[in-house]
MDTraj code that builds the backbone (N, CA, C; nanometers):
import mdtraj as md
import numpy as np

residues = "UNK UNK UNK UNK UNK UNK UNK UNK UNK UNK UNK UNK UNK UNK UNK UNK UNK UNK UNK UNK UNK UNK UNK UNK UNK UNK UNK UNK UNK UNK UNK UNK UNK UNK UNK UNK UNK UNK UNK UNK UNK UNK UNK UNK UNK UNK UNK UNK UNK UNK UNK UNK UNK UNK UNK UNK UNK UNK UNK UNK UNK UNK UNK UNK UNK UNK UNK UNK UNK UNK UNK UNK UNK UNK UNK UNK UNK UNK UNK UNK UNK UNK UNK UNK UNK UNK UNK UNK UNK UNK UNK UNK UNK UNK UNK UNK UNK UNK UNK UNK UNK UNK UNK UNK UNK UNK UNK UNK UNK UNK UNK UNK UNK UNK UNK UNK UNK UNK UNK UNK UNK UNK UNK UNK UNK UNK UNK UNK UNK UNK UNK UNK UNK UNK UNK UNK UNK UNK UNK UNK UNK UNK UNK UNK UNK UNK UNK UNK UNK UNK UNK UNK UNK UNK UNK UNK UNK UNK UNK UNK UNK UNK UNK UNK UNK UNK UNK UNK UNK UNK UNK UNK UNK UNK UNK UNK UNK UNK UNK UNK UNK UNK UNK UNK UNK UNK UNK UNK UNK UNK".split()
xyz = np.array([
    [1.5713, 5.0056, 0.0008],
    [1.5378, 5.1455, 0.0202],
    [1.6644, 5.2287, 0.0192],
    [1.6242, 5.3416, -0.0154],
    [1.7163, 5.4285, -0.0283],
    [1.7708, 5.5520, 0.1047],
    [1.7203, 5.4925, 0.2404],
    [1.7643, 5.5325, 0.3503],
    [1.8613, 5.6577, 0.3434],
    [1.9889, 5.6078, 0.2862],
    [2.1011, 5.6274, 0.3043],
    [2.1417, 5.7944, 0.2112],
    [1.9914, 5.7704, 0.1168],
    [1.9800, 5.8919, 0.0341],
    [1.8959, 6.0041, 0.0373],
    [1.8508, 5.9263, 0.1424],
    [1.7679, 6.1061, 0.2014],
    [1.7930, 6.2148, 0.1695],
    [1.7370, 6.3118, 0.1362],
    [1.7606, 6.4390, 0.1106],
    [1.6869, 6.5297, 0.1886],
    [1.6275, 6.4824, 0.2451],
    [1.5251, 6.5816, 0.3522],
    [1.5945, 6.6524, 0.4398],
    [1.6912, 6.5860, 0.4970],
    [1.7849, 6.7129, 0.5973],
    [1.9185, 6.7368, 0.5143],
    [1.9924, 6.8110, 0.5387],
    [2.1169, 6.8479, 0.4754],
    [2.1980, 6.7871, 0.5433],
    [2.2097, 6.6787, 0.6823],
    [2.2518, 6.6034, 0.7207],
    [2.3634, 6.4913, 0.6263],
    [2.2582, 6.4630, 0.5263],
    [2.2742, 6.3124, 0.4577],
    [2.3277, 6.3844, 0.3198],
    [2.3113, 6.5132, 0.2812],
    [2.3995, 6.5665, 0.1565],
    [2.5249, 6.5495, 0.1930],
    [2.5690, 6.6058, 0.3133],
    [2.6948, 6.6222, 0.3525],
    [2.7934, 6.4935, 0.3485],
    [2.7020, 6.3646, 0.4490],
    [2.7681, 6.2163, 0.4481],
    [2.7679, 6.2215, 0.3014],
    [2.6748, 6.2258, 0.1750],
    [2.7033, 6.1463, 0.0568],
    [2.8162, 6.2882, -0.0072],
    [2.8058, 6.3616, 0.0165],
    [2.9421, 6.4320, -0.0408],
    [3.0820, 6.4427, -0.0215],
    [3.0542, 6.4133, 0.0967],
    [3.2244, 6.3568, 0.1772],
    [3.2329, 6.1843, 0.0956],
    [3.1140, 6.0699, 0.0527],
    [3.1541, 5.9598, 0.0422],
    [3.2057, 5.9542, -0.1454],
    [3.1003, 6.0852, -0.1896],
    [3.1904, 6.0783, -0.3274],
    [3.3041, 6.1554, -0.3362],
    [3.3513, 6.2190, -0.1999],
    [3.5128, 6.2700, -0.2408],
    [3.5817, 6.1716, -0.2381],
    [3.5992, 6.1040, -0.1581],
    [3.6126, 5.9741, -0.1289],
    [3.5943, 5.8754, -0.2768],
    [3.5354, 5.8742, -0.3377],
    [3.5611, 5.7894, -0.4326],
    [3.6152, 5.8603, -0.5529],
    [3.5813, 5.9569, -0.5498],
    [3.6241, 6.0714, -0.6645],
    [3.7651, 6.1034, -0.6810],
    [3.8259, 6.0439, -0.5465],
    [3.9828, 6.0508, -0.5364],
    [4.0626, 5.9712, -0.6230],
    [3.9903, 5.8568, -0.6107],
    [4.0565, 5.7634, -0.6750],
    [4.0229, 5.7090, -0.8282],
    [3.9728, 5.8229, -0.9080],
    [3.8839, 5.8118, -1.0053],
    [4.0588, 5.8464, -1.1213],
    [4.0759, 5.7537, -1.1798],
    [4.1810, 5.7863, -1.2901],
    [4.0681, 5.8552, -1.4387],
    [4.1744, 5.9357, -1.4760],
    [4.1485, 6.0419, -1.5887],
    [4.1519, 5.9442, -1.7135],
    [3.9923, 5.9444, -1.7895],
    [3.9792, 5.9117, -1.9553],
    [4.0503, 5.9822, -2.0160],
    [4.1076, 5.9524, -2.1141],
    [4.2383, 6.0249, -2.2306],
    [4.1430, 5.9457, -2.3269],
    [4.1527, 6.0245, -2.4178],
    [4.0340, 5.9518, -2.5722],
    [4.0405, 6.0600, -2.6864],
    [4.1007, 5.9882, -2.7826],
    [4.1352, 6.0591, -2.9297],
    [3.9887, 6.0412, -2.9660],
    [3.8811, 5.9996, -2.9125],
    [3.7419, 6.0287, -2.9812],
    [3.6862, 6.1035, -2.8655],
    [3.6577, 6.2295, -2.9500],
    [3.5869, 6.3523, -2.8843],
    [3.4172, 6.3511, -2.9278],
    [3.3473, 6.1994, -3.0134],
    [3.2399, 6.2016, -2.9865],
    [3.1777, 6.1873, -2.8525],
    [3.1847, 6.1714, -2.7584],
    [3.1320, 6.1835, -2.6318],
    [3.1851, 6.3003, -2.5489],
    [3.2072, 6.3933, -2.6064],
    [3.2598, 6.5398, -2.5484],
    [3.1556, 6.6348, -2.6132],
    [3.1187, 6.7086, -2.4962],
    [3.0428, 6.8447, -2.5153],
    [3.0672, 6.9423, -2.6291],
    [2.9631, 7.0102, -2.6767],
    [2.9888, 7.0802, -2.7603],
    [3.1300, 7.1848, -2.7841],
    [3.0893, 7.2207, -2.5823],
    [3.2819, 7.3218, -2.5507],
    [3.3854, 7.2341, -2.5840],
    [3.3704, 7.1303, -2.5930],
    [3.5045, 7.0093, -2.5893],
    [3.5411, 7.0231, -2.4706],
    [3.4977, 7.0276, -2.3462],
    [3.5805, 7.0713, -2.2349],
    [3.4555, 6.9550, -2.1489],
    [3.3476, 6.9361, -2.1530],
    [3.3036, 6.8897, -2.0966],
    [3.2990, 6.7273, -2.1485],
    [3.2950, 6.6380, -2.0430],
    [3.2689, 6.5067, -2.1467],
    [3.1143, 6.4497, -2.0922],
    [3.0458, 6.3527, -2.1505],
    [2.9582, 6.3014, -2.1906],
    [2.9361, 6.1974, -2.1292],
    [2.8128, 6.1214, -2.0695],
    [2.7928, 5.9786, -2.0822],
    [2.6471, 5.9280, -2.0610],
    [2.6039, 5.7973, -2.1002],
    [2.4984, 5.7835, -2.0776],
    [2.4812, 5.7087, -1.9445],
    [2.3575, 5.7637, -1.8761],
    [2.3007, 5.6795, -1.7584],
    [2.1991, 5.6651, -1.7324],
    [2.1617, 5.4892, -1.7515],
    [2.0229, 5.4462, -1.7430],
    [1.9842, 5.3672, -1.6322],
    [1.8804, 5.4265, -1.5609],
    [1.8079, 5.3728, -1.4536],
    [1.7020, 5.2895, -1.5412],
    [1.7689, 5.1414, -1.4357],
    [1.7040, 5.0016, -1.5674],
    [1.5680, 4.9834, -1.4530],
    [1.5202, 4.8599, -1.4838],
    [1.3761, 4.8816, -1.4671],
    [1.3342, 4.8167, -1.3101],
    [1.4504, 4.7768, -1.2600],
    [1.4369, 4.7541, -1.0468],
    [1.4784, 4.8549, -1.0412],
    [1.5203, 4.9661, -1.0844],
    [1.5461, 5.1082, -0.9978],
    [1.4196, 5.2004, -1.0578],
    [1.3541, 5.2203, -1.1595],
    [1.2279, 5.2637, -1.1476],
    [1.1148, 5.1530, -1.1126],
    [1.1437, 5.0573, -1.0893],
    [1.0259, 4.9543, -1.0117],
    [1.0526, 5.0122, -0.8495],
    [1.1664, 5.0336, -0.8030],
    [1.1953, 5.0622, -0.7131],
    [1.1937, 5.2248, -0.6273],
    [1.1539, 5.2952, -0.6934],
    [1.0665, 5.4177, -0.7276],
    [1.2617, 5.4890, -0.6737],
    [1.3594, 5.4631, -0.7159],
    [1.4991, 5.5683, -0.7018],
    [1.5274, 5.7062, -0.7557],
    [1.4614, 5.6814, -0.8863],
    [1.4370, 5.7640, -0.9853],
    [1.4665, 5.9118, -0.9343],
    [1.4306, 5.9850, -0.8786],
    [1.4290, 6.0929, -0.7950],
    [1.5591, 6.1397, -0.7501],
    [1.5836, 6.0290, -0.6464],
    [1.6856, 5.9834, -0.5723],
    [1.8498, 6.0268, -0.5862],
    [1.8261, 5.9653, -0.7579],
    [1.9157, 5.8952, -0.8065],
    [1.9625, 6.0959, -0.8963],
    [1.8289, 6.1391, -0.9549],
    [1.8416, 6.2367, -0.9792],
    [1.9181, 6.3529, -0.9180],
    [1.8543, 6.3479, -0.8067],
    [1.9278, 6.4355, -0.6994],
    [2.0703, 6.4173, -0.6794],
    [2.1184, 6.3099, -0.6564],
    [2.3155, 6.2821, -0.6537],
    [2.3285, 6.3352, -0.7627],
    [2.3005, 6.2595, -0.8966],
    [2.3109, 6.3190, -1.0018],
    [2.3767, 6.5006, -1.0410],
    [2.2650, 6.5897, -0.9743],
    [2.3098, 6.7222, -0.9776],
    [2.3887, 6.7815, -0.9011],
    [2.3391, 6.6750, -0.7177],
    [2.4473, 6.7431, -0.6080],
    [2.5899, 6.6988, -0.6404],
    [2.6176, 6.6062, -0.7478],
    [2.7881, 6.5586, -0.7929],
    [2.7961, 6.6454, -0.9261],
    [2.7381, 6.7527, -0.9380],
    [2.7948, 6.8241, -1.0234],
    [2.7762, 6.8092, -1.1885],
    [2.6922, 6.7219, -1.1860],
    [2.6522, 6.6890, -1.3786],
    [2.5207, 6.7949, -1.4037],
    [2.5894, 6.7723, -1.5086],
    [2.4245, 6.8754, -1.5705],
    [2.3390, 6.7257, -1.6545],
    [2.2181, 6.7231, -1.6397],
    [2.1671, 6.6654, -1.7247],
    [2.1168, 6.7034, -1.8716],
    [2.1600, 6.6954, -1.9632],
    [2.1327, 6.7559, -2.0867],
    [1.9980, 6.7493, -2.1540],
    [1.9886, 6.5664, -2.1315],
    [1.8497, 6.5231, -2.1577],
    [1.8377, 6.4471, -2.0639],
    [1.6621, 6.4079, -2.0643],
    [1.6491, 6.2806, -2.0386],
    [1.5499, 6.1934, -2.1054],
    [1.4790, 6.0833, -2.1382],
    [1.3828, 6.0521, -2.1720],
    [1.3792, 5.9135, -2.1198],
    [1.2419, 5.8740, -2.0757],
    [1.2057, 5.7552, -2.0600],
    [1.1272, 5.6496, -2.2019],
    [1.1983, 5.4988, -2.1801],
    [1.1803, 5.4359, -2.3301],
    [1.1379, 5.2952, -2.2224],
    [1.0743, 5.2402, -2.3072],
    [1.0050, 5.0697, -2.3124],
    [1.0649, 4.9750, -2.3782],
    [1.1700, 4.9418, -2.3797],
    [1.2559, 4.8524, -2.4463],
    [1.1913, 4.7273, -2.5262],
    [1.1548, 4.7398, -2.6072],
    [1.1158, 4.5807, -2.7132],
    [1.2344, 4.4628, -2.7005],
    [1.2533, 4.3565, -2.7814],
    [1.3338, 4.2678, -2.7402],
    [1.4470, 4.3371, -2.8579],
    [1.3796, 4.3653, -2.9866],
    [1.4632, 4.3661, -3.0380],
    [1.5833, 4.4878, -3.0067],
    [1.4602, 4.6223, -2.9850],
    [1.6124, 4.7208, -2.9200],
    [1.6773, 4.6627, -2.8094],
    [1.6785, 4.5688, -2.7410],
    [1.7287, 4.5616, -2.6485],
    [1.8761, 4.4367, -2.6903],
    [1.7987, 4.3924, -2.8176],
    [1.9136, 4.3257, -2.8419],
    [2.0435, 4.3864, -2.9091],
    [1.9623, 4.5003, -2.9915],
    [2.0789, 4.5521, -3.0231],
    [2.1501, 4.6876, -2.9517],
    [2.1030, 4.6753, -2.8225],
    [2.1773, 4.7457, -2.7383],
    [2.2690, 4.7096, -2.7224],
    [2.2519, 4.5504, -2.6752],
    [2.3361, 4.4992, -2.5853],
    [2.3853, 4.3622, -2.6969],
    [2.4192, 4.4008, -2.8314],
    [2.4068, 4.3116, -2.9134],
    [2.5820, 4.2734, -2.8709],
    [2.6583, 4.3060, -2.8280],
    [2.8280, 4.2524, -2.7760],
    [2.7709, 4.1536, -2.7195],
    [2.6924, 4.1401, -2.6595],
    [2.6418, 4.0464, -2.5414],
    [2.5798, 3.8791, -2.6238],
    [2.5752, 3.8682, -2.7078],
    [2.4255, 3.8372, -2.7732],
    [2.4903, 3.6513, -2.8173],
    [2.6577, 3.6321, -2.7744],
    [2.6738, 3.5197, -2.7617],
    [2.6784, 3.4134, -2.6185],
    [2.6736, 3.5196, -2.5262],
    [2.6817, 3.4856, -2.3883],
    [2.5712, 3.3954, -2.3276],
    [2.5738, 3.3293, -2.2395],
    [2.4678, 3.2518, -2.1598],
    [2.3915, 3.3391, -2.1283],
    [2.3770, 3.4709, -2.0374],
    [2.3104, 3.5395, -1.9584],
    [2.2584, 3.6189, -2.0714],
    [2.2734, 3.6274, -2.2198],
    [2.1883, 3.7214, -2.3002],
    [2.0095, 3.7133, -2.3019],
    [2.0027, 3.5699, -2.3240],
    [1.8347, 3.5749, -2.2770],
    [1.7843, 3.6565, -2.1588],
    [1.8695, 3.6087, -2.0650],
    [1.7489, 3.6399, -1.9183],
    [1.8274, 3.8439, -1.9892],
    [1.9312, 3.8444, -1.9957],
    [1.9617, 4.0646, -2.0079],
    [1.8577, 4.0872, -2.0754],
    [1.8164, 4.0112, -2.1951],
    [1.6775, 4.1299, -2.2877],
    [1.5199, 4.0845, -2.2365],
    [1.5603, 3.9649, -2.1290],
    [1.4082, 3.9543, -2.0804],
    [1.3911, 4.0636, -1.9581],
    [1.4716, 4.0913, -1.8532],
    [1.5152, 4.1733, -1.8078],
    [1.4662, 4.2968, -1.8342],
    [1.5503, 4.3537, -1.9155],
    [1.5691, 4.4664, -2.0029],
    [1.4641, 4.5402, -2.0321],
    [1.3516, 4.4297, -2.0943],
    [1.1871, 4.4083, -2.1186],
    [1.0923, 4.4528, -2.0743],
    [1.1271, 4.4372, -1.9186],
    [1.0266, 4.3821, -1.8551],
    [0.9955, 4.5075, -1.7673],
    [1.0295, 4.5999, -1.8106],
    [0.9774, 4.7628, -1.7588],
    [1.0442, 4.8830, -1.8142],
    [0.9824, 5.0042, -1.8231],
    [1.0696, 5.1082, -1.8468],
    [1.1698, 5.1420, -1.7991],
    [1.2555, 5.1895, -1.8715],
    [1.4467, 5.2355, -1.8638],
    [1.4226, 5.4042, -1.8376],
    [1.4655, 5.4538, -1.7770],
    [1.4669, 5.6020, -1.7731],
    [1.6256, 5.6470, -1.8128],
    [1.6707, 5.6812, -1.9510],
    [1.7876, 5.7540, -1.9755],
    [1.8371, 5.8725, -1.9761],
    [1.9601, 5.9307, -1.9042],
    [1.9825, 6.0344, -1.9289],
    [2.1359, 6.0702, -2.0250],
    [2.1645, 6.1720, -2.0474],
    [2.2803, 6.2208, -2.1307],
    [2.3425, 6.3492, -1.9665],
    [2.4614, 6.2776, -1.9362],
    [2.5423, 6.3455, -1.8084],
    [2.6249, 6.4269, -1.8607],
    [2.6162, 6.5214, -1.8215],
    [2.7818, 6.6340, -1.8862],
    [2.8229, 6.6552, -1.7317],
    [3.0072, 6.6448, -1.7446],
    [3.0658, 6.7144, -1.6373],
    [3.1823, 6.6993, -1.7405],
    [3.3129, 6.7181, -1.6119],
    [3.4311, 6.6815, -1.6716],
    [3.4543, 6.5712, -1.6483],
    [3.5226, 6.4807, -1.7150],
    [3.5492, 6.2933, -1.6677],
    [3.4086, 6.2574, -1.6139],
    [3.3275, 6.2646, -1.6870],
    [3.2005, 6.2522, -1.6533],
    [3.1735, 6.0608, -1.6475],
    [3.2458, 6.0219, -1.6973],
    [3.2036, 5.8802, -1.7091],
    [3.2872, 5.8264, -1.6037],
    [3.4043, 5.8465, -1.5590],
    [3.4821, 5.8254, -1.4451],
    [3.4050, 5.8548, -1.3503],
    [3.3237, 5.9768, -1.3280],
    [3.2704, 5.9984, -1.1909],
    [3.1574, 5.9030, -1.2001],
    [3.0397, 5.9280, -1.2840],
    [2.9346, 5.8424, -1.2624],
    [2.9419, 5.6900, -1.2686],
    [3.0703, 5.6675, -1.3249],
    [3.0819, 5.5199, -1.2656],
    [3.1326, 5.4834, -1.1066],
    [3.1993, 5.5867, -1.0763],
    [3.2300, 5.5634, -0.9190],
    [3.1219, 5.5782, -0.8665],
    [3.0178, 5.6248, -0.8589],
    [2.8848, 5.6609, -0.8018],
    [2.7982, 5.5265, -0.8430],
    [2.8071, 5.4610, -0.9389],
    [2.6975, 5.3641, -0.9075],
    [2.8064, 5.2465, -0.8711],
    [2.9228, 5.2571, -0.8510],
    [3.0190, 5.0964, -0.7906],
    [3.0144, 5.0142, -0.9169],
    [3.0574, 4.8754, -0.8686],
    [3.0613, 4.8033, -0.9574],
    [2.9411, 4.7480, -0.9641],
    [2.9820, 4.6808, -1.1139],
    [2.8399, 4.5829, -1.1803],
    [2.7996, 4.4807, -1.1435],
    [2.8368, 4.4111, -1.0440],
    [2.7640, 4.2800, -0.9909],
    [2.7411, 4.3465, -0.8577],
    [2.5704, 4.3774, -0.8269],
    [2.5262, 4.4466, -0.6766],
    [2.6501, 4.3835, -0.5694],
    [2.5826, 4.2476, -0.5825],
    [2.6410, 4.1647, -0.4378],
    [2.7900, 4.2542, -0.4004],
    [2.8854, 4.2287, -0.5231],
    [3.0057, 4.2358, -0.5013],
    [3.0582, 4.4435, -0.4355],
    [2.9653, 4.4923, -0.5008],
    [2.9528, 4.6461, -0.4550],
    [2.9119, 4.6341, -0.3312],
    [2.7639, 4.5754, -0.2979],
    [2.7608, 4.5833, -0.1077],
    [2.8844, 4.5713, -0.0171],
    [2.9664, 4.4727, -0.0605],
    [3.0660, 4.4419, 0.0012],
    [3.2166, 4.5596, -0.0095],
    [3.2404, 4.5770, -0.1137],
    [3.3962, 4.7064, -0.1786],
    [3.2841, 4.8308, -0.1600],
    [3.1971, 4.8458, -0.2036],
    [3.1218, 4.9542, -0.2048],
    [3.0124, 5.0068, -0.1723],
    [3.0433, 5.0003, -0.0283],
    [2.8469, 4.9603, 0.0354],
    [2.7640, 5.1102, -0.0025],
    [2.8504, 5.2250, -0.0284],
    [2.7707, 5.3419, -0.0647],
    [2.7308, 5.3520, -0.2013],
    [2.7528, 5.2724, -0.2759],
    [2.7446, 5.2584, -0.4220],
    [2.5809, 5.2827, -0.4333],
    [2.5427, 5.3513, -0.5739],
    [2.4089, 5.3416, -0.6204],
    [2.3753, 5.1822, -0.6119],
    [2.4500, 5.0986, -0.6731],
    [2.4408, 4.9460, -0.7306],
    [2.4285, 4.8762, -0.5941],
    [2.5042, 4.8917, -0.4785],
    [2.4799, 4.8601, -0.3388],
    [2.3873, 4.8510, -0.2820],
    [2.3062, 4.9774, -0.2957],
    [2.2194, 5.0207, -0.2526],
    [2.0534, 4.9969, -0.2928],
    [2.0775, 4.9965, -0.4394],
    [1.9473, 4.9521, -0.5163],
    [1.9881, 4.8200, -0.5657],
    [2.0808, 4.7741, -0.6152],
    [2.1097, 4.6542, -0.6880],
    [2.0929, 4.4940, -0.6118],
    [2.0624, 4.4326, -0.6739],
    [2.0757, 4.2657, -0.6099],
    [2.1953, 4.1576, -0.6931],
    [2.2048, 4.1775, -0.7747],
    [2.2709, 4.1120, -0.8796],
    [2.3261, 4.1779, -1.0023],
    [2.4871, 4.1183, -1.1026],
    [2.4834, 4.1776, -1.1895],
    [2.4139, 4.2349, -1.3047],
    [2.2869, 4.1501, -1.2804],
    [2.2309, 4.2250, -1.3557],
    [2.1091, 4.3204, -1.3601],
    [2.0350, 4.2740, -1.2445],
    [1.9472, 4.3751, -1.1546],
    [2.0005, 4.4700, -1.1167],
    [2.0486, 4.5347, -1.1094],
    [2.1762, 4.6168, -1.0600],
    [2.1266, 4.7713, -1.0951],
    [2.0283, 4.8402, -1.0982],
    [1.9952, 4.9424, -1.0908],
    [1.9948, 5.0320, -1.2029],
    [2.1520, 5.0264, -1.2318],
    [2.1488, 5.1431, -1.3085],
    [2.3058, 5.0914, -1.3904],
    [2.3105, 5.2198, -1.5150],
    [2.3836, 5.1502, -1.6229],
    [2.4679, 5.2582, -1.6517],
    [2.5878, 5.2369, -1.6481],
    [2.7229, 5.3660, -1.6956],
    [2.8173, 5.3079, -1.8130],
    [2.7640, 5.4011, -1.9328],
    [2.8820, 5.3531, -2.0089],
    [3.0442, 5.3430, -1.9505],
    [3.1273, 5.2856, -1.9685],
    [3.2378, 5.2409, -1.9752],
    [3.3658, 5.3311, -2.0346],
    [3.3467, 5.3866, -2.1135],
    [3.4296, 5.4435, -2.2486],
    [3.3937, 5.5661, -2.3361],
    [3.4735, 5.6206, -2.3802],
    [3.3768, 5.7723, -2.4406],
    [3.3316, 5.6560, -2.6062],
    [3.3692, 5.5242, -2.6247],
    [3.2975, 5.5190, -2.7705],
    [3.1843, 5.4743, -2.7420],
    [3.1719, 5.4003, -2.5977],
    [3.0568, 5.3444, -2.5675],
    [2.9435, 5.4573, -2.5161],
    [2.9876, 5.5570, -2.4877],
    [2.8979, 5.6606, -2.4536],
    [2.8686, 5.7283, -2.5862],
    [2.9421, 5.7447, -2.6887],
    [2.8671, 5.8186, -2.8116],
    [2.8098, 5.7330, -2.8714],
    [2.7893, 5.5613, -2.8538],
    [2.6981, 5.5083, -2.9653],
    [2.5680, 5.4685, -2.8214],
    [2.6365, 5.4838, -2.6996],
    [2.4916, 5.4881, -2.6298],
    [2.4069, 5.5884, -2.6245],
    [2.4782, 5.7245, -2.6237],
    [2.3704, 5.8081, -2.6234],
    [2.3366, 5.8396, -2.7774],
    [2.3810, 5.7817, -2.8791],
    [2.3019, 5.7931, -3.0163],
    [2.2036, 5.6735, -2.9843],
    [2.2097, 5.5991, -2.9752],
    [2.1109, 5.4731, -2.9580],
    [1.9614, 5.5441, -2.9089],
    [2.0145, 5.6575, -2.7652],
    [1.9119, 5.6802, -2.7536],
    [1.8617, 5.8216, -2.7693],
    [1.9420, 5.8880, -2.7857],
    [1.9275, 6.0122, -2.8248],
    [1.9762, 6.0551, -3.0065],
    [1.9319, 5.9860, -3.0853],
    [2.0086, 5.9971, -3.1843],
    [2.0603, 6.1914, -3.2515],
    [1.9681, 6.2502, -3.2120],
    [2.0053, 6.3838, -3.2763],
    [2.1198, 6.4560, -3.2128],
    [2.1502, 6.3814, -3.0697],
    [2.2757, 6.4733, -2.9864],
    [2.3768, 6.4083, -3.0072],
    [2.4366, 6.2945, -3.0531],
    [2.5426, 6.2590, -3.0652],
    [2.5364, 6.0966, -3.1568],
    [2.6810, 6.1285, -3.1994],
    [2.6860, 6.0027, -3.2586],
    [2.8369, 5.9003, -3.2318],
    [2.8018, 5.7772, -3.2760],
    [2.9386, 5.7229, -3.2255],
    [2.9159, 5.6020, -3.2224],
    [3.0274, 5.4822, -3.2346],
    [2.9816, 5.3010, -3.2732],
    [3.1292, 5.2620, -3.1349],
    [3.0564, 5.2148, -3.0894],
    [3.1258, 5.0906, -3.0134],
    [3.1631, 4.9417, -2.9911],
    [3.2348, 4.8670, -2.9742],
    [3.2222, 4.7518, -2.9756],
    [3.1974, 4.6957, -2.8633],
    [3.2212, 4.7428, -2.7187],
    [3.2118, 4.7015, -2.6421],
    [3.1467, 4.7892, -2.5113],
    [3.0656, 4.7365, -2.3908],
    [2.9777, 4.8186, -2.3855],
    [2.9707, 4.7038, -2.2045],
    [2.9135, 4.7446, -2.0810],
    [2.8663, 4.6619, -1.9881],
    [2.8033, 4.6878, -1.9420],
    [2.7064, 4.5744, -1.8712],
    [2.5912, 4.5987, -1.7988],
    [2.5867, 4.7162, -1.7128],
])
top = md.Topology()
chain = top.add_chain()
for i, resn in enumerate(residues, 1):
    res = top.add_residue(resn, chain, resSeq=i)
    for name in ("N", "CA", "C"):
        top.add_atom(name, md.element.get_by_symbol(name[0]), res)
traj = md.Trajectory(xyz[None], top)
């Protein structure tokens, strides 16, 4: 449960805004000669973030929305998708020699993804400090306020999904948004 994300009193805005200054401090600046994952102003940057299918099994969705705007992103889009095996393989097709690739696209599968397209500045720096790292367990522990902490069980149950990189954010949000941006990556993480 998402206790910790209450929004009902202005109490619990305040704790989670003091805990992302707090992480926001220590957020080092993307530098990237590819301005496909930059806003139309060029001033804003870009990224994709997908609430995978234990955080809408887990009804966060909302939740997750709300940090979302109270940290300052605009959401540009959003849309919810049903992942087949095959998009899912070639989502996550970097992946596709690894042991854990079966169970990621059975996973993946096995409920709706809700995606959005984030604009701020260092937009992928912040929303990755906000969901912690990618293996839950290891976030409860370095990052008990983490989205991934909080909703996540494992690396790969893990709630929710932040590109990495502005190339990985322009071929993720073409993947799923193809008319707002474009862009090819090679590398990409849960």
């Amino acid at each position: 449960m998402l206790r910790k994300w209450n929004y009902a009193g202005g109490e619990n805005v305040k704790v989670y805004s003091l805990v992302y200054d707090i992480y926001s401090s220590h957020i080092c600046k993307v530098d990237s000669e590819d301005s496909s994952a930059l806003s139309s102003t060029g001033t804003e940057e870009r990224t994709l973030a997908m609430i995978k299918p234990d955080g809408l099994s887990g009804n966060y969705t909302d939740q997750i929305k709300i940090i979302i705007l109270e940290s300052g992103f605009n959401i540009v889009s959003e849309k919810m998708f049903q992942l087949d095996a095959e998009s899912a393989a070639i989502f996550y097709a970097e992946h596709s020699g690894r042991s854990f690739f079966p169970s990621l696209i059975k996973y993946m599968t096995s409920g709706p993804v809700y995606t959005m397209i984030l604009e701020k500045s260092d937009a992928i720096s912040h929303w990755r400090a906000l969901i912690g790292p990618t293996d839950a367990r290891k976030a409860k522990v370095t990052h008990p306020n983490s989205m991934r902490a909080i909703c996540g069980s494992d690396s790969q149950r893990n709630c929710v999904h932040g590109s990495d990189s502005p190339q990985s954010a322009a071929r993720e949000i073409s993947f799923f948004f193809g008319e707002l941006s474009t862009g090819i990556s090679t590398h990409d993480e849960l």
